[in-house]
PALO-385308 format. One record per residue (C-alpha): residue number from 0; residue in one letter; x, y, z. Coordinates in steps of 0.2 Angstrom, whole numbers, plus 5000, padded with zeros to 4 digits. Layout:
BEGIN
DRENMAR num residu   px   py   pz
DRENMAR NUM      A    X    Y    Z
...
//
This chain:
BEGIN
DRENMAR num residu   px   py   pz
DRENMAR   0      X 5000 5000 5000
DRENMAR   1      X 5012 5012 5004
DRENMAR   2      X 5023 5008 4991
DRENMAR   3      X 5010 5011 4976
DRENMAR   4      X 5008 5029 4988
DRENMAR   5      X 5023 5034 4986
DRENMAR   6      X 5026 5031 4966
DRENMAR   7      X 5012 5041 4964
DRENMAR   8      X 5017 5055 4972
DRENMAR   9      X 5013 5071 4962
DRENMAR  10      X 5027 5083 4969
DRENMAR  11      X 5041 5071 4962
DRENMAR  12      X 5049 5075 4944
DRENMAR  13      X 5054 5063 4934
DRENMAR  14      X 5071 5064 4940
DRENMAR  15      X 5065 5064 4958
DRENMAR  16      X 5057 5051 4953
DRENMAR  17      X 5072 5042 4948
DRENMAR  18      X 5083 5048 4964
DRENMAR  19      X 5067 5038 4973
DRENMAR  20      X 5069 5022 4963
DRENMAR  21      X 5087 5020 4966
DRENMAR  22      X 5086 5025 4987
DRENMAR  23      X 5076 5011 4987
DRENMAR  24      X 5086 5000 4978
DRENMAR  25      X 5099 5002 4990
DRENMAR  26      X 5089 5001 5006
DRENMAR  27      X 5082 4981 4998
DRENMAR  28      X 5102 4976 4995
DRENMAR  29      X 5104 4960 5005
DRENMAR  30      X 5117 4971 5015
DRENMAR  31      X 5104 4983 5020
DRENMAR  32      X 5089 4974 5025
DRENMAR  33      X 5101 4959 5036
DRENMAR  34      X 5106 4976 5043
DRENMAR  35      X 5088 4983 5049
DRENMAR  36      X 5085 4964 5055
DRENMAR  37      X 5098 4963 5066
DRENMAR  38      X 5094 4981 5072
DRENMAR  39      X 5079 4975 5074
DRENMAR  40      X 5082 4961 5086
DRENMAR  41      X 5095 4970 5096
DRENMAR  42      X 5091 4966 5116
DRENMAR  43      X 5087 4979 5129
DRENMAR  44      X 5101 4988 5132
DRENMAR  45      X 5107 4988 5114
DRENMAR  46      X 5106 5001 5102
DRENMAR  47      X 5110 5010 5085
DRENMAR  48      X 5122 5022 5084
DRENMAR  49      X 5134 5024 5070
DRENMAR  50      X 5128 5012 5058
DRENMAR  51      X 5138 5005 5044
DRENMAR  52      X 5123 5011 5034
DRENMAR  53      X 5124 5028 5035
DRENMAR  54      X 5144 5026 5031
DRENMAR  55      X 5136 5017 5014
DRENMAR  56      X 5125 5030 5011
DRENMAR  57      X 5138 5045 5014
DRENMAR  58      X 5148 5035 5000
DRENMAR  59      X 5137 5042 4987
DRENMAR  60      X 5132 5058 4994
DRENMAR  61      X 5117 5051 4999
DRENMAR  62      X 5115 5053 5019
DRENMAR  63      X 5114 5072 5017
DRENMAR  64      X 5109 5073 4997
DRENMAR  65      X 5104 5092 4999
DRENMAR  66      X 5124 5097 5006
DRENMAR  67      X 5132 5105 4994
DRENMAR  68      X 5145 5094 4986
DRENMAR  69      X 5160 5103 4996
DRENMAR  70      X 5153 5097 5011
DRENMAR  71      X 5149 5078 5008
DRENMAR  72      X 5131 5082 5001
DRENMAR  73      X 5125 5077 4984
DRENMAR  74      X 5120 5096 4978
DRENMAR  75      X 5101 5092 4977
DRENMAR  76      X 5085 5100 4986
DRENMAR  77      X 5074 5098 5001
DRENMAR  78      X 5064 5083 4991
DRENMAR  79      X 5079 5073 4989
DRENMAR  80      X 5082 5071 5009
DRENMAR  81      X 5064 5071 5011
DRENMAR  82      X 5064 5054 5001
DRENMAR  83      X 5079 5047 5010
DRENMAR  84      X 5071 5051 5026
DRENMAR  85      X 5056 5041 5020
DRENMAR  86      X 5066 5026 5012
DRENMAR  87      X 5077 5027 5026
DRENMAR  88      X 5062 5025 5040
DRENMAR  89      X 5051 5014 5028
DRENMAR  90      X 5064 5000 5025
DRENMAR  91      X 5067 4999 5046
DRENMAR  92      X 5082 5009 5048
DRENMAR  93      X 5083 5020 5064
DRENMAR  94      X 5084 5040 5057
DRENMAR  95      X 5089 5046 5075
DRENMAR  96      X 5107 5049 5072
DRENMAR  97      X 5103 5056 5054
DRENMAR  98      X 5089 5068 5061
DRENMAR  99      X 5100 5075 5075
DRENMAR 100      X 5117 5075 5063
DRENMAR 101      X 5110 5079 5048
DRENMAR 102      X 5095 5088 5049
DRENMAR 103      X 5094 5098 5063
DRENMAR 104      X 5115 5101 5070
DRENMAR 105      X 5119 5101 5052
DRENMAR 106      X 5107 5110 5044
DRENMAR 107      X 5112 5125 5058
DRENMAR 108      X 5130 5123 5054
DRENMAR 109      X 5125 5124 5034
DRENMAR 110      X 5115 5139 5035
DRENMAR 111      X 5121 5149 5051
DRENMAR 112      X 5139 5143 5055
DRENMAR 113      X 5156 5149 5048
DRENMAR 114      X 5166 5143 5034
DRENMAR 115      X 5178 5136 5049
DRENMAR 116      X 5163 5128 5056
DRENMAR 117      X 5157 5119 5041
DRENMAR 118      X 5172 5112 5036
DRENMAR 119      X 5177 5107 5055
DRENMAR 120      X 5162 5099 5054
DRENMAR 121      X 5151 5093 5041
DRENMAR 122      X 5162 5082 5027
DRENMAR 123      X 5163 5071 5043
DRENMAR 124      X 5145 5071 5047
DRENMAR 125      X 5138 5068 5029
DRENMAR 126      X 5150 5053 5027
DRENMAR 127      X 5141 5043 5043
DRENMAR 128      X 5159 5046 5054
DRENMAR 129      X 5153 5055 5067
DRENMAR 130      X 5137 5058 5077
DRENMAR 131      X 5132 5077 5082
DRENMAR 132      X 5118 5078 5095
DRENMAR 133      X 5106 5092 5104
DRENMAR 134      X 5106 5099 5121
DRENMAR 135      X 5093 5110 5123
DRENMAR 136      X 5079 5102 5135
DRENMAR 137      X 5084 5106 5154
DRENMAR 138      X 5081 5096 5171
DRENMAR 139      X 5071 5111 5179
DRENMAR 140      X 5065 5120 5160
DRENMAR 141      X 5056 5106 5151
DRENMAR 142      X 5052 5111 5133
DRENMAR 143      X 5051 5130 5138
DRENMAR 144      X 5066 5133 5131
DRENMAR 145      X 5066 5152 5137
DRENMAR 146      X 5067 5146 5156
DRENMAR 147      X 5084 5138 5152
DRENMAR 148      X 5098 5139 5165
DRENMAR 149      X 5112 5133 5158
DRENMAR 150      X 5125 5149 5157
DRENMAR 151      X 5139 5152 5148
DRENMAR 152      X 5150 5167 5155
DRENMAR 153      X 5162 5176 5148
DRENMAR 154      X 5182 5173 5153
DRENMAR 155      X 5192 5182 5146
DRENMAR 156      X 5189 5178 5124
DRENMAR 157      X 5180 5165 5127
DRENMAR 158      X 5166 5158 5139
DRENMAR 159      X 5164 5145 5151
DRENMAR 160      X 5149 5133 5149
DRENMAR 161      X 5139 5125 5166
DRENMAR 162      X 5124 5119 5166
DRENMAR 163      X 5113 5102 5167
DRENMAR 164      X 5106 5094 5149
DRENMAR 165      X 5092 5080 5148
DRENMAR 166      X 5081 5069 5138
DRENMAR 167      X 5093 5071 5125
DRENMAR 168      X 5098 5057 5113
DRENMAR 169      X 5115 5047 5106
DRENMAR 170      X 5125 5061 5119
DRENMAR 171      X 5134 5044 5124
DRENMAR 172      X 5140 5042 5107
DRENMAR 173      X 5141 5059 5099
DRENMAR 174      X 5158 5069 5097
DRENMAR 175      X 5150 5086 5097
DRENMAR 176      X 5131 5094 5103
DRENMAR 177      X 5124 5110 5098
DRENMAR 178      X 5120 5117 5115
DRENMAR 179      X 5110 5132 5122
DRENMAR 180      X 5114 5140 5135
DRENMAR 181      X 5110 5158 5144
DRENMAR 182      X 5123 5174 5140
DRENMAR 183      X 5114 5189 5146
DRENMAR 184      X 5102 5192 5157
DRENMAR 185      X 5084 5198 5153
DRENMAR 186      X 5068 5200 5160
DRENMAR 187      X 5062 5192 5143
DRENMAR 188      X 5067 5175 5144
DRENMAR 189      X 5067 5172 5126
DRENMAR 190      X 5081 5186 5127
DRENMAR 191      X 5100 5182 5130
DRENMAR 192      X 5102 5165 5123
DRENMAR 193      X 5117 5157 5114
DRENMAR 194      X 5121 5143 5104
DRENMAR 195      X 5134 5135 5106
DRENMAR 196      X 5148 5118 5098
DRENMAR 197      X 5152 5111 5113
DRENMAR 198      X 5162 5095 5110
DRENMAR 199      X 5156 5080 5122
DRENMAR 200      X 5173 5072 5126
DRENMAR 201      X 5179 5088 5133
DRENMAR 202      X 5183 5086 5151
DRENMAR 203      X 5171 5094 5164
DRENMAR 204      X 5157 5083 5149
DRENMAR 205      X 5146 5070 5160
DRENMAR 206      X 5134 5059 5152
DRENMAR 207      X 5123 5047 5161
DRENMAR 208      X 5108 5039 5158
DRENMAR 209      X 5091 5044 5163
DRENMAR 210      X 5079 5027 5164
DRENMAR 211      X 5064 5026 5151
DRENMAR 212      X 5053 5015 5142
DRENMAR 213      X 5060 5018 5127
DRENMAR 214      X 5076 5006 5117
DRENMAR 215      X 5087 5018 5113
DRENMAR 216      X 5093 5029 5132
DRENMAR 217      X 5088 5047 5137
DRENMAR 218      X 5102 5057 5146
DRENMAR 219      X 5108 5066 5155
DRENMAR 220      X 5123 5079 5153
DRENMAR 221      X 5132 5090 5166
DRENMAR 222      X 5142 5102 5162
DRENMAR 223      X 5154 5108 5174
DRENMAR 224      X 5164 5125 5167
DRENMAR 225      X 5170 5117 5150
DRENMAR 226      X 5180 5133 5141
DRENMAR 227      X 5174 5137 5124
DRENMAR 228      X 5179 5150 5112
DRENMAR 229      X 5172 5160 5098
DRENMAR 230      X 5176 5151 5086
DRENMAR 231      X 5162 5138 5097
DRENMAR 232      X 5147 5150 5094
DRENMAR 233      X 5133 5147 5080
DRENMAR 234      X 5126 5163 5072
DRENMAR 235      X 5124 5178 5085
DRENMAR 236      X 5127 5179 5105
DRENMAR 237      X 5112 5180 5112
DRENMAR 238      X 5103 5179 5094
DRENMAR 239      X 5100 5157 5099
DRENMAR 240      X 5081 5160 5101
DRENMAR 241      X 5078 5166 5085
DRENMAR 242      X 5089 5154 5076
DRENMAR 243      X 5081 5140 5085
DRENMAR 244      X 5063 5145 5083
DRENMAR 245      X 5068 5148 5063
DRENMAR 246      X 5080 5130 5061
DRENMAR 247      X 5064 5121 5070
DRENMAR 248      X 5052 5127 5057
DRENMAR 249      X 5063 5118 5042
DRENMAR 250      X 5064 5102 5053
DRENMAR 251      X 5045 5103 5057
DRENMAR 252      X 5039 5094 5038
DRENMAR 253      X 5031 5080 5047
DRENMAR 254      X 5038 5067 5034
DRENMAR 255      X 5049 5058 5046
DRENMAR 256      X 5033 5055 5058
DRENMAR 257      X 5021 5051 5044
DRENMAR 258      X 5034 5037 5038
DRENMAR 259      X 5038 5031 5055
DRENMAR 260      X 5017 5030 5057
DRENMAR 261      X 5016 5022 5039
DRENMAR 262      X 5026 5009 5042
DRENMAR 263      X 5018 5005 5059
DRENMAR 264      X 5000 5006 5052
DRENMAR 265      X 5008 4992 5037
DRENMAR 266      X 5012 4982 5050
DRENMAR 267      X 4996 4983 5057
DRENMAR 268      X 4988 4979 5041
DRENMAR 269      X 5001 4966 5037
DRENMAR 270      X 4994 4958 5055
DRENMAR 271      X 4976 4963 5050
DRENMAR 272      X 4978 4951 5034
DRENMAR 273      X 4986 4938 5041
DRENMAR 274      X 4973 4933 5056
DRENMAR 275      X 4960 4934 5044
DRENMAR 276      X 4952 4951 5053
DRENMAR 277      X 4953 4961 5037
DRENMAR 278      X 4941 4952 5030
DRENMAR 279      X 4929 4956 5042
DRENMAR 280      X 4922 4977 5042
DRENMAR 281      X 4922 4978 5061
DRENMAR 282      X 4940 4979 5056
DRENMAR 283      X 4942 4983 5040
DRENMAR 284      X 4932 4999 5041
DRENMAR 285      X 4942 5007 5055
DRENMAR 286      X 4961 5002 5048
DRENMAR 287      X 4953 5010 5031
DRENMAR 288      X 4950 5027 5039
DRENMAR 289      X 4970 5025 5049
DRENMAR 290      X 4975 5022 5030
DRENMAR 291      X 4965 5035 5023
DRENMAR 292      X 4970 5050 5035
DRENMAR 293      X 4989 5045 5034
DRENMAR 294      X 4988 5048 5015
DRENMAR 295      X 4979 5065 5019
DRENMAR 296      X 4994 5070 5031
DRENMAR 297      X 5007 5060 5020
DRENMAR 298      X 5000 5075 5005
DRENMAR 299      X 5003 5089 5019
DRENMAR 300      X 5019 5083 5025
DRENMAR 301      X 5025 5083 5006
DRENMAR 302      X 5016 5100 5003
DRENMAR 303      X 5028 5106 5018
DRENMAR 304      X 5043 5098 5009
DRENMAR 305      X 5038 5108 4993
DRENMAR 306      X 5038 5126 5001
DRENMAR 307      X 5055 5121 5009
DRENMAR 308      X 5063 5117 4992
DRENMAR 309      X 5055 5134 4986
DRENMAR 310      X 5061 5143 5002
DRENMAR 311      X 5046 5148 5008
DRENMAR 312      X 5042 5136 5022
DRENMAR 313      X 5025 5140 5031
DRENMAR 314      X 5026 5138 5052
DRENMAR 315      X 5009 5138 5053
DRENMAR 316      X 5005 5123 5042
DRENMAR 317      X 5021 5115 5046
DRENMAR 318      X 5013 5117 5064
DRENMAR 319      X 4999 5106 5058
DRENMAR 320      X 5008 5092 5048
DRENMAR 321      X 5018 5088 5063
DRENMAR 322      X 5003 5089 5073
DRENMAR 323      X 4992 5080 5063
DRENMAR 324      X 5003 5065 5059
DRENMAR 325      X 5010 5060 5075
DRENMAR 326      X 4992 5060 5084
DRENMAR 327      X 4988 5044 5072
DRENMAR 328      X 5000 5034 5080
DRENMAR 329      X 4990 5031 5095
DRENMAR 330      X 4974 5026 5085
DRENMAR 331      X 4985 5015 5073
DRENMAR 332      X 4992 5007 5090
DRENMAR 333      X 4976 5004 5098
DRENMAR 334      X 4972 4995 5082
DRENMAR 335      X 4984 4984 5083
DRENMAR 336      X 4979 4980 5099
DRENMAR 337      X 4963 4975 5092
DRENMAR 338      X 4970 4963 5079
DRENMAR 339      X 4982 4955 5091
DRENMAR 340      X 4976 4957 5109
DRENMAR 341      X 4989 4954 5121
DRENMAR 342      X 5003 4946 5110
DRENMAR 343      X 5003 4964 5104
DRENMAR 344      X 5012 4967 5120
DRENMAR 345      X 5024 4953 5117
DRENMAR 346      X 5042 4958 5115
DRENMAR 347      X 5055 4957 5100
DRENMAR 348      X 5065 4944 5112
DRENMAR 349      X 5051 4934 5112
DRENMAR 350      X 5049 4921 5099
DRENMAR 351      X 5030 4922 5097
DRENMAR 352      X 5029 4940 5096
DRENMAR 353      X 5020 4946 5079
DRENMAR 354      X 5029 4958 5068
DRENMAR 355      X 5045 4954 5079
DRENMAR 356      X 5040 4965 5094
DRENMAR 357      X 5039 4980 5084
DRENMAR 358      X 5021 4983 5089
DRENMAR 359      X 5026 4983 5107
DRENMAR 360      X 5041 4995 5104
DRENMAR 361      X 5028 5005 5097
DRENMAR 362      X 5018 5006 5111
DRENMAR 363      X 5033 5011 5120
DRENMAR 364      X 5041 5025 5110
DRENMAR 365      X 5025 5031 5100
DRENMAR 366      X 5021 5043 5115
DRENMAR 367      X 5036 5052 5112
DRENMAR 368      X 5033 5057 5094
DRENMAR 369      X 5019 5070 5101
DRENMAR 370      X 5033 5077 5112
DRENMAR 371      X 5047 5077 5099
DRENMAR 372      X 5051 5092 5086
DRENMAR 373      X 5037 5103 5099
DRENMAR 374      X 5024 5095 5109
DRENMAR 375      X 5006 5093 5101
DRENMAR 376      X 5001 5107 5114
DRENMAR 377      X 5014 5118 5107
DRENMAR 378      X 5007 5113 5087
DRENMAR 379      X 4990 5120 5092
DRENMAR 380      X 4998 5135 5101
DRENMAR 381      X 5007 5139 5088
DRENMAR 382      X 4991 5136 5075
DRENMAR 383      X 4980 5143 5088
DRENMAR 384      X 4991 5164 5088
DRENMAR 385      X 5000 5162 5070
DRENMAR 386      X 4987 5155 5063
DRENMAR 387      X 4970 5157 5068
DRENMAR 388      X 4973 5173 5079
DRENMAR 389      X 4962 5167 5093
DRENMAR 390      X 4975 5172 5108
//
C-alpha cells in the first residue's frame, strides 16, 4: 500500500522520481535489510548508533543529498532528503542519528555557521563518521526553552559553559552537541540565549543515563565549566532564540513521523491480513480510515517539503503536519491492539511476538513522537496565535 503511495506522488519530477527508485534500491540490497533485521532484534540495552549504513549512504552523497557537494552532500534539494528520510524509516532503519546529525545540528551549521565551522564539521557528518547531538531540554526547563539555566559566561575571549542537559539522545555516542545556553540576562526569557559547539569528550562533559521506556537511552549531561571560544558559537550571541525558533520550522515537515506511522500502520495491516480480521468490516472499516488519514497527512507533509525546496516554508502549516501525523500513532496502536490482543504486547526477544515485537516497541516509543520536534500542545499554540489569531 504504501509503496504504490509513494510512486504516485505528484510533487516528484521525473528525475526525483528516479533519485526515489534508486534509494530504494539500495535500502532492499541484501546488506541493507540483514542490517535493519539485526537492528531489529538488538536486546534491551542495545542500540544504533553509527551504523555502517549511513557510512554506505555517505559514500554516494546520499546521507545528506541536499549538502552542497563541498561538504559531503550530493548538491540536490529539500525533496531529495525528504525521500531518504522516508526510504530510510520505511525500510526499518533507525533515522535518530541522521535527524540529529543531519537535519537539525547540520542544517544549523550549513545555514548559520562559519566557513571554519562547516568544514570542521560537516564532510565528517555527511560521510556517517561521526554523530552530532542536541542539548537544549533542561532538568528544571522542560520544553520552555526560554526558562533555560544553563549559562555560559564570559572569561576572558571566550566563555565558560555549566549547566545540566536532559532527555537528550546518542549524547553517549556523539563527538560534538549543539548546546543552548543563557549569555545575558533579561527580563524576557526568550532574550539572551546562545548557541553553542560544545564538544562532548571535553573534560568537565558528564553523560549518564536517565531510565525510560524507550530502546534507545535518554540522558543526562552535566556540564561543569568546559571553556569554549568563539570560534564555538553558532550565528549571534544571544541571537540562539531566533535561530532555534527559525531551524525548527525547516525540521518541522512532518515526513519523518508520517513514515515512522506508515510503516507501523503496514504492520498493522500486514497483521490485519494475516489473522483473517481484514476480511471482516468491524476491522476493516476502522484500519481503512487510519489508512486514509495517513495519505491526507502524507499530501501535507509533502506539501511542507515543497515550500522548503521553494524557500518559503509555512510555520503555521508546518505546525499542523507535525501535529496532525503524529496524533495517528496512537489510533493506529490501539488498532493493533485489536487485531492481536495481548501478543501485541509481546516483546521482540520473544519468539511468538507478531511483527517481531515491533508493535510493542511501538507502544513504548509512540508517546514520544507528540513530544518530539514541539509538543502537540505547542502545534495547536502555535496554529492557535499564528494561525487562527484566537489568543
Amino acid at each position: 500500500m504504501s509503496a504504490s503511495l509513494l510512486d504516485h506522488d505528484p510533487v516528484l519530477t521525473p528525475a526525483q522520481v528516479e533519485f526515489r527508485r534508486q534509494v530504494r534500491a539500495f535500502f532492499a540490497e541484501d546488506r541493507v535489510r540483514e542490517l535493519a533485521e539485526e537492528i531489529a532484534g538488538y536486546p534491551v540495552g542495545t542500540e544504533a548508533a553509527l551504523l555502517p549504513v549511513y557510512r554506505w549512504l555517505g559514500e554516494r552523497g546520499w546521507l545528506a543529498p541536499n549538502w552542497p557537494v563541498e561538504y559531503g552532500g550530493a548538491g540536490l534539494g529539500a525533496v531529495e532528503a525528504a525521500i531518504v528520510t522516508e526510504e530510510m524509516t520505511l525500510a526499518g532503519i533507525p533515522d535518530d542519528v541522521h535527524v540529529l546529525s543531519i537535519d537539525i545540528v547540520g542544517l544549523f551549521l550549513l545555514l548559520k555557521g562559519t566557513e571554519q565551522q562547516k568544514r570542521a564539521h560537516l564532510p565528517a557528518l555527511a560521510a556517517g563518521e561521526r554523530i552530532a547531538t542536541v542539548l537544549f531540554t533542561e532538568p528544571e526547563a522542560g520544553s520552555d526553552l526560554a526558562a533555560l539555566r544553563t549559562r555560559a559566561v564570559r572569561d576572558g575571549d571566550g566563555w565558560r559553559l555549566s549547566g545540566s542537559k536532559v532527555y537528550n539522545m546518542k549524547s553517549q555516542y556523539g563527538d560534538v552537541a549543539l548546546c543552548a545556553a543563557r549569555t545575558s540576562d533579561s527580563p524576557v526569557g526568550m532574550h539572551g540565549i546562545t548557541l553553542f559547539l560544545l564538544p562532548l569528550r571535553s573534560p568537565g562533559v558528564h553523560v549518564e543515563p536517565v531510565p525510560s521506556y524507550a530502546n534507545d537511552r535518554f540522558n543526562l549531561v552535566v556540564i561543569d565549566g568546559v571553556r569554549l571560544t568563539e570560534a564555538d558559537v553558532i550565528g549571534r550571541v544571544d541571537d540562539g532564540w531566533a535561530l532555534m525558533n527559525e531551524m525548527l520550522q525547516l525540521e518541522r515537515t512532518g515526513i519523518d513521523f508520517h513514515a515512522k506511522a506508515r510503516r507501523l500502520l503496514d504492520l498493522v495491516l500486514r497483521r490485519a491480513a494475516e489473522t483473517g480480521r481484514l476480511a471482516d468490516p468491524a476491522y476493516a472499516i476502522p484500519l481503512a480510515e487510519l489508512d486514509a488519514k495517513l495519505r491526507a497527512g502524507h499530501a501535507l507533509a509533502w506539501q511542507m517539503v515543497r515550500d522548503l525546496g521553494e524557500h518559503n516554508p509555512d510555520p503555521v502549516a508546518s505546525a499542523m503536519s507535525k501535529w496532525y501525523v503524529t496524533e495517528l500513532f496512537q489510533p493506529i496502536l490501539t488498532a493493533a491492539a485489536d487485531i492481536d490482543g495481548m501478543d501485541a504486547l509481546l516483546t521482540a526477544w520473544d519468539g511468538d511476538a507478531p511483527a517481531l515485537g515491533q508493535l510493542e516497541a511501538g507502544y513504548r516509543f509512540g508517546p514520544s513522537h507528540r513530544l518530539a520536534s514541539g509538543t502537540s500542545e505547542v502545534m495547536l499554540m502555535l496554529i492557535a496565535t499564528n494561525g487562527l489569531g484566537l489568543l
